[in-house]
C-alpha positions, 0 to 999 in steps of 0.5 A: 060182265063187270060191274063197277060201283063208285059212291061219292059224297058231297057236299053241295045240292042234289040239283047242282050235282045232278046238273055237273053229271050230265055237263058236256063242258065239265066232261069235256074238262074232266077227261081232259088227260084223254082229249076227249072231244064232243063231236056229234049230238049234244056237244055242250051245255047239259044232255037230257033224256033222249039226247045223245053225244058222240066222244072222241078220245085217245084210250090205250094209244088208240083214237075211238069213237064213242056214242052214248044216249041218255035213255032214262031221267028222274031229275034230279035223283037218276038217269041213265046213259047207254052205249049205241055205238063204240068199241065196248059190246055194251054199256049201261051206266047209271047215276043215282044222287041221294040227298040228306043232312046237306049231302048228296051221295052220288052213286054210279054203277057201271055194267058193261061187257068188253068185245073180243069174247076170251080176250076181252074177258082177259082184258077185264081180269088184268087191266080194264075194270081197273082203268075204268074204276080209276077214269069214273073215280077221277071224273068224280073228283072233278065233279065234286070239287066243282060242286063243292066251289063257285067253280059250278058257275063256269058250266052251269 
């Protein structure tokens, strides 16, 4: 079962960097080289505990759907969205944000298991876990650039 661990700093408020990670609109714009779309649930404005969003996206050439639920919430330190519906077996991502000294370390841990038993495994080894670093990595970049600007203020 892989596990991704990605710690950003920023510098901006715990509330603001809270608010931009659970930002249909800035999710929408941050995975655009995807054309992810929000077609069911919450599909704009920001997700609460509860609440769920159905993505559709363009990974690996292939058109999938994906459905997560924000299952826990402690504004603005933590909350957590989960799979219910999609191609992975399961997947639990968890955002923590700590704030001292003016910046906010956001951290996200990702944990989930791929389908196909061996050949996702396989999947994992040579590509996968790589891909998904890199997608978290970059949503990041998004959201702390936002939070680091005026641009917050076309989301929020």
């Amino acid at each position: 079962m892989p596990f991704i661990k990605i710690i950003t700093i920023i510098s901006a408020p715990i509330e603001r960097c809270f608010d931009l990670s659970r930002s249909i609109d800035l999710h929408k714009m941050s995975t655009a080289k995807t054309n992810e779309i929000a077609i069911a649930g919450t599909t704009s404005w920001l997700i609460n505990k509860d609440e769920f969003v159905t993505w559709q996206a363009r990974h690996f050439g292939i058109t999938q759907q994906l459905t997560t639920v924000i299952t826990e919430m402690k504004s603005p330190t933590y909350f957590v969205d989960e799979m219910k519906k999609g191609v992975f077996k399961k997947f639990k991502h968890e955002h923590f944000f700590e704030f001292k000294n003016g910046i906010t370390q956001m951290t996200d841990i990702f944990d989930y298991t791929s389908p196909f038993g061996i050949i996702g495994k396989v999947a994992d080894f040579v590509f996968l876990k790589n891909y998904m670093s890199k997608f978290l990595t970059h949503r990041n970049e998004i959201i702390k650039d936002f939070a680091e600007s005026n641009k917050w203020q076309q989301v929020l």
